[in-house]
N, C-alpha and C positions, 0 to 999 in steps of 0.2 A: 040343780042338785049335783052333776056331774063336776062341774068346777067347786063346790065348794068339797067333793068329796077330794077333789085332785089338789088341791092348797094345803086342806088338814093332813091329806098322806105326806107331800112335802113336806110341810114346814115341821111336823111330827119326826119325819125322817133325817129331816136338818138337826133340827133339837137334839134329836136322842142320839144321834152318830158323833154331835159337837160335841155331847154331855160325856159319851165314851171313850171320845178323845181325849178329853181332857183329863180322866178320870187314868187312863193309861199313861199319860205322861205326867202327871203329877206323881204317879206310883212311879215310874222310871225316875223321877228326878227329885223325888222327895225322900218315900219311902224307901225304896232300895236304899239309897245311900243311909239313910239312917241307921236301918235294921244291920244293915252289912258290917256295923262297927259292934254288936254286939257277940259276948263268946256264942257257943255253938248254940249253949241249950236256952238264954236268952233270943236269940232268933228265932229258934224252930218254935219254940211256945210262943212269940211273939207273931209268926208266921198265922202259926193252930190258931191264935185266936183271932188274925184277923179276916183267916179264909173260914172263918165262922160266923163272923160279923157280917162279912160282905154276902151272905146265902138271904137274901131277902127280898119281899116281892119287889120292891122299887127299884133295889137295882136289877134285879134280872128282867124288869120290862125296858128297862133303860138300856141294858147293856144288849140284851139279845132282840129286842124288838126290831132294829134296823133290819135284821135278817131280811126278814118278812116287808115291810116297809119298803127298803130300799127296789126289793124286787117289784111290785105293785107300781110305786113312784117309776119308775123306767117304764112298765106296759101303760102307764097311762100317759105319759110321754114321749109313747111311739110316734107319733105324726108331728111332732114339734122341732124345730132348728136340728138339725145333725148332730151340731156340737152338745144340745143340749141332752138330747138320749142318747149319746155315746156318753158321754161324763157319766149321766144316770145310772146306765147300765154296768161303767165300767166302776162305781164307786158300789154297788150291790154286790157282782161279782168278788170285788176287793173287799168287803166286808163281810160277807158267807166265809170266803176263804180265811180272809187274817183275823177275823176276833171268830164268826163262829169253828170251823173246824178247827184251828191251832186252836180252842179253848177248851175244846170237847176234847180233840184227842192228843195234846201234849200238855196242857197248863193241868188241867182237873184231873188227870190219873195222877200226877205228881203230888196236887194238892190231898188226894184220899189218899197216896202212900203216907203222906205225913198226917193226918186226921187221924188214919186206924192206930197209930203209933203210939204208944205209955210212953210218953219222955220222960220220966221220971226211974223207969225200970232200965233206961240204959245205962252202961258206963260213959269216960269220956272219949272210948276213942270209939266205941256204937255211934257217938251223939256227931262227929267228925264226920261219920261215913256217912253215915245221914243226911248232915249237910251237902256236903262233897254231892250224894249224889242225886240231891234237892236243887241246890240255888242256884248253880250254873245253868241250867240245862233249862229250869224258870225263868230265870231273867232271861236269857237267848231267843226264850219263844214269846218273852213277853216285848221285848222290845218289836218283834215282826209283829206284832199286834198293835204296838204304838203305831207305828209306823203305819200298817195299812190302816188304823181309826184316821188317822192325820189324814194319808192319802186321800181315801174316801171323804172325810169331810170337805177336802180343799175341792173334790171332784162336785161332788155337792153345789156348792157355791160357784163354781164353773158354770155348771148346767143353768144355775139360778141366772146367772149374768148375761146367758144366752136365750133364756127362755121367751116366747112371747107373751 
């Protein structure tokens, strides 16, 4: 029972950290660049609706599940190769930090500043400031989230290569 509960926490923890990898750089290298050609109130509405879209149970067990996961996957990997609960541990830590805390407390305040917002009652140079002081500051904490889902994934697959 112990091993099959320590494979499904894995291989669950692989899954859903790969899935939020991917998920983070396809928005860095698709999204952003797309959106980023549109005027101000074209983006912000395009923004609104897609940080409306994405509030749904599948991705929030997908995206925030590793939390949880990844720390379990390292305690149950205490006794195993070095290399392999160091990666474990260090790919949990790196993912609490870089997708959960930067998402709770720099991406999602940003996203409700823009959610509570009537775009349509502003003028153009409201709808500028807006932006201005939206999408920089977004992309900046979104790429440290790219980066640490990457990191942790590749840590992931470390441990896996070392495991017994």
């Amino acid at each position: 029972m112990e091993i099959k509960f320590k494979i499904i926490v894995l291989i669950l923890g692989i899954l859903f950290t790969g899935l939020t990898a991917g998920l983070c750089f396809t928005w860095s290298n698709t999204i952003t660049p797309g959106i980023e050609r549109l005027d101000d109130l074209g983006f912000l509405k395009s923004f609104q609706a897609m940080n409306r879209a994405i509030i749904n149970r599948s991705f929030l067990i997908t995206f925030f599940s590793p939390v949880v996961l990844l720390f379990i996957n390292a305690f149950l990997h205490r006794n195993t190769h070095p290399i392999t609960f160091w990666s474990f541990i260090l790919a949990a830590i790196l993912f609490f930090i870089g997708i959960g805390l930067i998402t709770v407390f720099k991406n999602v305040p940003l996203n409700d500043l823009l959610d509570k917002t009537v775009l349509e009652n502003l003028s153009v140079v409201e709808l500028k400031e807006l932006r201005t002081k939206f999408e920089q500051p977004w992309n900046r904490w979104h790429i440290q989230r790219t980066i640490a889902s990457f990191t942790s994934f590749s840590l992931l697959l470390i441990g896996l290569i070392y495991s017994k």
